[in-house]
N, C-alpha and C positions, 0 to 999 in steps of 0.2 A: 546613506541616511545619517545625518547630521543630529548635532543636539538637539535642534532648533525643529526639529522634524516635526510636523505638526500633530499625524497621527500617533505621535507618541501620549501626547496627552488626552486622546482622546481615545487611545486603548486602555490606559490607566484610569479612566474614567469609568470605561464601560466592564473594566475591573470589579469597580466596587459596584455596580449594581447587587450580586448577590447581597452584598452586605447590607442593600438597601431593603432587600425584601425579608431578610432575616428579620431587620427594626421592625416591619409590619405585625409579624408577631410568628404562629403557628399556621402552618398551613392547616387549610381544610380539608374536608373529602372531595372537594372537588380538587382542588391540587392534584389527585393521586395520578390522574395519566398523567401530566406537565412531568412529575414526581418519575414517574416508569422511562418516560424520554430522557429526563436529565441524568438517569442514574441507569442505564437500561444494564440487558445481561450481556456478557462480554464471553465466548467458548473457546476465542483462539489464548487467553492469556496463561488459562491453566486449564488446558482441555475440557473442559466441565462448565455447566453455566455457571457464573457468577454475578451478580451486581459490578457495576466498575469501580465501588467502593470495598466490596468481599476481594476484586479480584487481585488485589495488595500489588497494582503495576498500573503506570503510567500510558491509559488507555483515551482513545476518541473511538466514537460510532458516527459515521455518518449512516443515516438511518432512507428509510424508503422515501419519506419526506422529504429530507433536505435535498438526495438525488433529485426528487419529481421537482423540487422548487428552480434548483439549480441547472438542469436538463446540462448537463454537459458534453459535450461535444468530446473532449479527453477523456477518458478515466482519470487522468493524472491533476486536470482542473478542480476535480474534487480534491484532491491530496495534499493541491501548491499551499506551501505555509499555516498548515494544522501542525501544534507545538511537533515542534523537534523534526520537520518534514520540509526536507528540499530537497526541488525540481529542476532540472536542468535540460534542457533542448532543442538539438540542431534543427532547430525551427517549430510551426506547425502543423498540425491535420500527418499521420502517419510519419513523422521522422524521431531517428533515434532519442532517446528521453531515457534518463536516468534518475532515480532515487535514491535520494540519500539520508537517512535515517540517522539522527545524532549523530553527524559529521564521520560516520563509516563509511565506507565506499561504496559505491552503486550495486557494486556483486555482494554485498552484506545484509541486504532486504528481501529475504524468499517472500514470496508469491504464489498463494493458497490458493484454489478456489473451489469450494466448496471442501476442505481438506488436502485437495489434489495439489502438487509442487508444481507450479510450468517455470521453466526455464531457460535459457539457451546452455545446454552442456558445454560447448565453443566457447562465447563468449562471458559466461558464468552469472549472467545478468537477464532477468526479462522484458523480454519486450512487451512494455505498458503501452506502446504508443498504438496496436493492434486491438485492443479492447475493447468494446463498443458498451459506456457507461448504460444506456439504455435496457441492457437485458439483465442487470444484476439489480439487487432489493438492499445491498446492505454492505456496510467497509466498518471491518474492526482493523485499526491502528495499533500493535502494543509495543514499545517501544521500552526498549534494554532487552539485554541477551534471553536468548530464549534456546541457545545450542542444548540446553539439556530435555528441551521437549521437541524442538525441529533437526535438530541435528548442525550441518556444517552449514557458514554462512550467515546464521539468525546472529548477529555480532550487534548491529544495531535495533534490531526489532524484527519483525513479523506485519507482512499487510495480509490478510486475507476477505476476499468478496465472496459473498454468498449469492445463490441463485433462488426466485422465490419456491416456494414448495406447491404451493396451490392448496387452496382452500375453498369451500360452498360450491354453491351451483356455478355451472359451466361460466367462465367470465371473458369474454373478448376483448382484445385493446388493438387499437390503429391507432397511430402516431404519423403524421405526413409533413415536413417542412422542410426549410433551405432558407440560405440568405446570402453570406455575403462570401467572396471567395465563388461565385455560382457552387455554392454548397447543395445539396440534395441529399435528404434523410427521410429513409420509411424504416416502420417496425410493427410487427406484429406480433400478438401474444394468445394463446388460450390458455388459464388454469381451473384448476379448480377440482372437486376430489366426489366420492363416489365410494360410500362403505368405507374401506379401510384404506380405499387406495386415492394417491395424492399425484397431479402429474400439474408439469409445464413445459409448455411448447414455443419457441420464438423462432423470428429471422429479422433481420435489420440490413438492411444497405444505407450506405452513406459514398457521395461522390462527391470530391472537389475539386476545382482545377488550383486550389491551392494560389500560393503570393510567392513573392520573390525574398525566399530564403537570404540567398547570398545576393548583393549589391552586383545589378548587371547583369546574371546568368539566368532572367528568366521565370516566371512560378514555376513551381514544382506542384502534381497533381498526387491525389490519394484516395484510394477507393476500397473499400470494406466489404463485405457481406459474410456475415455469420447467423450461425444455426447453434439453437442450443433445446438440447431434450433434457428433461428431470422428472424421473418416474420412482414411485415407490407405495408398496402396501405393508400392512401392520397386519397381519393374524393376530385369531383371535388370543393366542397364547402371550401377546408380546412381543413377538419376536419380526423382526424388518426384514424388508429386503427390498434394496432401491438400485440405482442405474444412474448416471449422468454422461451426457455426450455434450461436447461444446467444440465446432471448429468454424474459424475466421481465416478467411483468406482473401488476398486483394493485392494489388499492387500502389509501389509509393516509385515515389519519383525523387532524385536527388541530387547534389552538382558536386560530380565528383574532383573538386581541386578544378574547377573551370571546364569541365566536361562531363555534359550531360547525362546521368544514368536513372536507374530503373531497379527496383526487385520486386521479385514474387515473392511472397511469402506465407505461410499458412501455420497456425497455429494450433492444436488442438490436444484436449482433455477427456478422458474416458473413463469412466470406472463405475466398479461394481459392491457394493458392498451387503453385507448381512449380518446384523444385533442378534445376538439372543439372552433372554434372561435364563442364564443357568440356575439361580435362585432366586429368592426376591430383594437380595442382596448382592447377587453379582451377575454384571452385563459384560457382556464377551461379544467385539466388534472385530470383524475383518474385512480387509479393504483390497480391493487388487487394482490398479491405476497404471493407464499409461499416459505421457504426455510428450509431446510432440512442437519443436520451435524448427520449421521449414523456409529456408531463405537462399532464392538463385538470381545471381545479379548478372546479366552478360554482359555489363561493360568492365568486370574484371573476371570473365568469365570463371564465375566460381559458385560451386553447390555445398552448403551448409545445412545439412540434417542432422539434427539430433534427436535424441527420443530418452526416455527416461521409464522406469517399470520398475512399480513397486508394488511390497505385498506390504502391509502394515496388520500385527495383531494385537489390539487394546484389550483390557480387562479392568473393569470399572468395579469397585469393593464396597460397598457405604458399607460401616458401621457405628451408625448412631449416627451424630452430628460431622461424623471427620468419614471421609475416603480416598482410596487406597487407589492407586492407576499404575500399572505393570504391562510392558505390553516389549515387544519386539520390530520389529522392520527391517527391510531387507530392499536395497535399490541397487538398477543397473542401468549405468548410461551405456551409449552406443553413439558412436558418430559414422557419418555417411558421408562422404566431401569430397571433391575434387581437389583440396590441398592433403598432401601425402602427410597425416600427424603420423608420431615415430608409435604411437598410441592410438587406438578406433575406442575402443572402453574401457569400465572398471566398475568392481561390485563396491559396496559398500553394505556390513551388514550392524546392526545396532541393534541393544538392548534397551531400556529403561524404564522407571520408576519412581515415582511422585506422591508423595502424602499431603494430603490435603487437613488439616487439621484443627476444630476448633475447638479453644476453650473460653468461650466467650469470660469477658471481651477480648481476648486475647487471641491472634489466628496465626497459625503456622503454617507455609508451604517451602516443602524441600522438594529435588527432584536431583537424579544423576543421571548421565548416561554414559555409554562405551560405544564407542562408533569403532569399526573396523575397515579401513578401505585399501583397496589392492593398489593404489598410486603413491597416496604418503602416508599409509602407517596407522596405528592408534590414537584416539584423541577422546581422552575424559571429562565430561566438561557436570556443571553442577551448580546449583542455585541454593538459595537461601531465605525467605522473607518474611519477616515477622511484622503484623497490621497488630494495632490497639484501637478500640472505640473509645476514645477520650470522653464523652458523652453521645444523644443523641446526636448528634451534626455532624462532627468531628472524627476520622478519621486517620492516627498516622502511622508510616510505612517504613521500613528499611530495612533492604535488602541487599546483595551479595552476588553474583553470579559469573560464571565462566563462559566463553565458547569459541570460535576457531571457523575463519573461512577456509575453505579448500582451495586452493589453487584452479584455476579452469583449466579444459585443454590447450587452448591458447594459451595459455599462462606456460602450462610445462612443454607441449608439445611443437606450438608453431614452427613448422622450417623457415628456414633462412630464405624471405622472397627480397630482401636486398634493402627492404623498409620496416621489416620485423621479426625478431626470430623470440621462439619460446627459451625458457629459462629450466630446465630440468635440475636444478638443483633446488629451487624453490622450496621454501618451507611452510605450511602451513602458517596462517598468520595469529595467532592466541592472544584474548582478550578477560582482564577481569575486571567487571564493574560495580561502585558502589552508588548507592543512590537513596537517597533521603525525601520523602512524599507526605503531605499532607492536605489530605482532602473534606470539603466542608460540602454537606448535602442539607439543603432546607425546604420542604415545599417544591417553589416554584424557581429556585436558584442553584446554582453547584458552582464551586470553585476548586482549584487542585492546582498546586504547587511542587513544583519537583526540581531539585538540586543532584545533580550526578556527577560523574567523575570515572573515567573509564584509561584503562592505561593497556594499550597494546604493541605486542612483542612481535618482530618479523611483520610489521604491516606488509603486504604486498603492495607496491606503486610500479606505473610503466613511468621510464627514465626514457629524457634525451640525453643519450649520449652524446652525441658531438654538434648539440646546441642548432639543429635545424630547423627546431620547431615540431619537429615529427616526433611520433613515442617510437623507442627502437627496442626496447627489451621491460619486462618486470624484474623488478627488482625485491629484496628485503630490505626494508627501511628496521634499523633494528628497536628503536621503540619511537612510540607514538603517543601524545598526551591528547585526548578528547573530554572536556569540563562543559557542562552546560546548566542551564535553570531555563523552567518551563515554567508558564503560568496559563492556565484556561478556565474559561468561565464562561459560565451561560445564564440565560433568567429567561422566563416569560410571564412578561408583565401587561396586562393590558391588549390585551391579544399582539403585542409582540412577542417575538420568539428573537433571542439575541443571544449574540457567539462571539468570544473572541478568543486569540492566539497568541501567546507571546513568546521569543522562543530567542535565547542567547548561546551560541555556543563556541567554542574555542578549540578548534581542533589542530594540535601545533606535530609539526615533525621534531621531539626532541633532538634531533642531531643535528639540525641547520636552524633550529628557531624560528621556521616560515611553518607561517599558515597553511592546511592541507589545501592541496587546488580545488577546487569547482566546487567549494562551501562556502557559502555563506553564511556572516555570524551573528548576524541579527535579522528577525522578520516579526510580521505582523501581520494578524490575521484577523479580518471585525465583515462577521455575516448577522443583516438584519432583514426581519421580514414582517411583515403584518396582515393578516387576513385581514376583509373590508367586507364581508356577504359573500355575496359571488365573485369579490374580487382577490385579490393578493400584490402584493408589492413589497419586494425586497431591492436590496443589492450586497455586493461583497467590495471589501478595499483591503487589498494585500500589497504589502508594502517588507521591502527586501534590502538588506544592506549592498555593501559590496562583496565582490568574488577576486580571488586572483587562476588565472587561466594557466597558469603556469606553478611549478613547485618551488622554482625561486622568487617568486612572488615578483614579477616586475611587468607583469602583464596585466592591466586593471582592467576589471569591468565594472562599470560604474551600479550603483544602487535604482533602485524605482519604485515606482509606486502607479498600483490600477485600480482603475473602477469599474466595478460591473455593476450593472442597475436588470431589473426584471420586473415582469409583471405579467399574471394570469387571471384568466377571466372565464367563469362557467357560464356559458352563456343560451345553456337549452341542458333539459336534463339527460347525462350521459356524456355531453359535449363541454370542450373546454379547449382555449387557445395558452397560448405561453409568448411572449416576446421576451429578449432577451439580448442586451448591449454591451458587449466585451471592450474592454480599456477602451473605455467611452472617452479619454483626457488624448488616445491617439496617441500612447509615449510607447517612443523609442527603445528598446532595452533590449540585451542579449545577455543569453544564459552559460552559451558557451561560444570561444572567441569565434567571432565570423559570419555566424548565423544570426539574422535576424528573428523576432518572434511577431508576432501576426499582431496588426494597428488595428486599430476600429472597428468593430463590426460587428453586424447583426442579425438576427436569426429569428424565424418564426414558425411555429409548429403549431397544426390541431390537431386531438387526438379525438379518439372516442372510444367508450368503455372504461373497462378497469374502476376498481375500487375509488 
């Protein structure tokens, strides 16, 4: 992406809209939903609802709408290039895919769902590419360290997707389409509630025979099917008690270095929890969760189970306008594998506690934690941020915070197979970041501005040792400089609904002066849409710098720019179609060295039912 780029001026543009609608004058009462969308409540930023203007941190929602507007086929489609948010992978439909949250490394982004951790214990990263965007209602984004409310790993943010809860009378939905790649998608849903009790039920299959990843080797295919249950009743005292199951399984296809392979894999999330109001002032939540990342490949004939099991106890204090969150945790990973680690698991147990505090207009949030784990030791981490309401509109923030990735099993344990071994000396990698926000809320507009600055000690990076191209071991890189500025903004004006992203970041390895690999340091992100009656018509244009594929930066992957164009149509009541045209321009571009990512194509779904 060049000077000259054209979408630069025409992100800077769609910039100032809010400022445009500010000149209009005050919003009215009709504003107030536009108002609830633009500004909605945020739970992952500070455990607790808050506005994303209260939530004094650098957040995005994509909401039930944008999902249904956008139907993505990814999870991670939704994510590519929302500030501070890159995407990277070895192809698509089912292959590896990574996130990278303000230039941290891909193991530095946990992944909620519903509260629940999924992860791979092994390879210390989740697999987004298994996730079928269809069964979830909701993506909070909160980006800068969050280790003193998630623990190890939240270094550059926190993603977590929520599942719907179900509300009113019984509501059915069917979803049926395919397109290009002989793609094939079905989904089904019941929700809806019943006295105190709330439930939702889905399944979704998705099958494709997938495109030619790598130049010559053939497509590669990928096929889905998950199930997800969400149960729970209120008594009449207050007090909850709910249930969630979620597991996806399927096989993907892949070229392994010029020969053909395959895995199974099955992902899944369980847990149980129960609220009770001890007073009317204090709520006491316990969570018992297990999660599950299952992966068997026979062309390197090898079994990768891990599981993860935690018990979590929160306790919720309000007093008056400010509260109090104390609470404990306790996790145990386990692994299951056909490679001999010199290590199967490790507990982790943690405390912490977070005040929540206002004195309008002035707001405080502190939080600390103590993490204990049986692999590398203790790790204290702790936040800081203080928001001011400069007037109505006006919003600004700054903050402070610590946190610390854990090394994976792969990281400490891998044996010597001749192409990779682990690193037992390994250190924890510890991070502290400052960061400066200011955010403007009007009516029918919002904009929010963030300047950060994060400096980490012991990064973890896999090193080529003797320049093959291959990664042979992780290493400590001993400090690391990551600087960035974010800029987002939205309006709805005139029955449009409009979004942009801007997102610069600089993520340098102090001790060789090269850029971190598989980041890129500019992007751009401009989603527009416009109801018509029965009809709808949007698109999305994300537009990305360059990457270097290597740590000594001499491997380039050049920059891009796509278009997605859509359009929906209700066309009988209950009934509604969707078409939808992915890099419509057909460009060429790759995320990581070798793999192609998928050209042109299109897709078409009717559904029926549903809100």
């Amino acid at each position: 992406m060049n000077k000259s780029h054209p979408s630069r001026g025409l992100a800077f543009a769609l910039a100032a809209l809010p400022l445009a609608v500010q000149a209009q004058g005050h919003a009215s009462d009709a504003d107030d939903a536009a108002a609830e969308t633009l500004n909605p409540l945020v739970v992952t930023a500070a455990l607790a609802p808050r506005t994303a203007d209260e939530s004094l941190a650098s957040v995005t929602v994509i909401d039930e709408a944008q999902l249904r507007r956008q139907d993505p086929t990814d999870i991670t489609d939704a994510l590519r290039a929302q500030p501070g948010v890159d995407v990277t992978s070895n192809g698509g439909f089912g292959k590896n895919t990574g996130v990278y949250l303000r230039g941290t490394g891909r193991e530095s982004t946990p992944l909620l769902i519903d509260g629940i951790r999924l992860r791979s214990a092994t390879d210390g990263a989740p697999a987004w590419q298994f996730l079928e965007p269809r069964l979830f209602e909701r993506i909070e984004i909160v980006r800068g360290p969050r280790g003193s409310l998630y623990g190890a790993d939240a270094v550059g943010g926190v993603v977590q997707l929520f599942t719907p809860e179900g509300e009113g009378e019984p509501t059915p939905r069917i979803t049926l389409g395919g397109g290009s790649f002989d793609t094939r998608r079905a989904s089904a849903s019941l929700s809806g509630s019943e006295g105190g009790t709330r439930y939702y039920v889905a399944a979704s299959r998705l099958e494709s025979d997938g495109y030619e990843i790598v130049d010559g080797e053939g497509d590669k295919g990928y096929d889905n099917t998950t199930g997800l249950m969400r149960l729970s009743h209120t008594f009449a005292g207050g007090a909850e008690l709910g249930v969630l199951a979620l597991r996806a399984r399927g096989n993907t296809e892949f070229d392994g270095y010029g020969t053909p392979g395959d895995t199974d894999y099955a992902q899944q999330v369980a847990g149980v929890y129960g609220e009770l109001p001890i007073t009317e002032a204090w709520r006491s939540r316990l969570t018992l969760s297990e999660a599950r990342d299952e992966q068997e490949t026979p062309l390197y004939g090898s079994v990768f189970d891990t599981q993860t099991r935690t018990a979590r106890w929160e306790n919720t204090l309000a007093l008056g306008p400010h509260e109090l969150v104390a609470g404990t945790e306790y996790a145990r990973d386990e692994v299951d594998s056909t490679t001999a680690f010199d290590e199967d698991s490790r507990d982790n147990t943690a405390v912490f506690t977070q005040a929540l505090l206002d004195f309008s207009p002035l707001s405080v949030q502190a939080s600390l934690r103590h993490d204990d784990n049986e692999a590398f030791g203790e790790e204290t981490t702790g936040s800081l941020a203080l928001g001011v309401a400069l007037d109505e509109i006006h919003t600004l923030r700054a903050s402070y915070g610590t946190a610390f990735r854990a090394p994976s099993f792969n990281d400490l344990y891998y044996p010597d197979d001749g192409y990779f071994v682990g690193n037992p000396d390994l250190d924890p990698e510890t991070s502290e970041t400052f960061e400066l926000g200011l955010r403007g809320q009007l009516g029918r507009g919002f904009w929010d501005l963030a300047v950060y600055r994060s400096e980490v000690d012991d990064l973890i990076t896999n090193i080529d040792t003797d320049g093959d191209g291959f990664v042979d071991t992780p290493e400590n890189v001993e400090r690391a400089r990551i600087r960035g500025v974010e800029l987002a903004t939205g309006a709805e004006v005139n029955d449009w609904t409009l979004r942009a992203a801007l997102t610069y970041t600089d993520p340098e390895n102090r001790e060789t002066g090269k850029r971190l690999p598989n980041r890129a340091s500019r992007s751009l992100r401009f989603d527009a849409d416009r109801a018509l009656g029965d009809w709808s018509l949007g698109g999305s244009l994300i537009a990305q710098g360059e990457r270097y594929a290597d740590a000594d930066n001499t491997e380039r992957l050049g920059g891009f720019a796509t278009l997605d164009l859509r359009a929906g149509w209700s066309f009988a009541p209950g009934w509604s179609t969707r078409l939808t045209l992915e890099n419509l321009l057909d460009k060429q571009y790759q995320t990581v060295r070798g793999y192609n990512s998928p050209g042109r194509a299109a897709f078409v779904s009717v559904s029926f039912g549903g809100r």
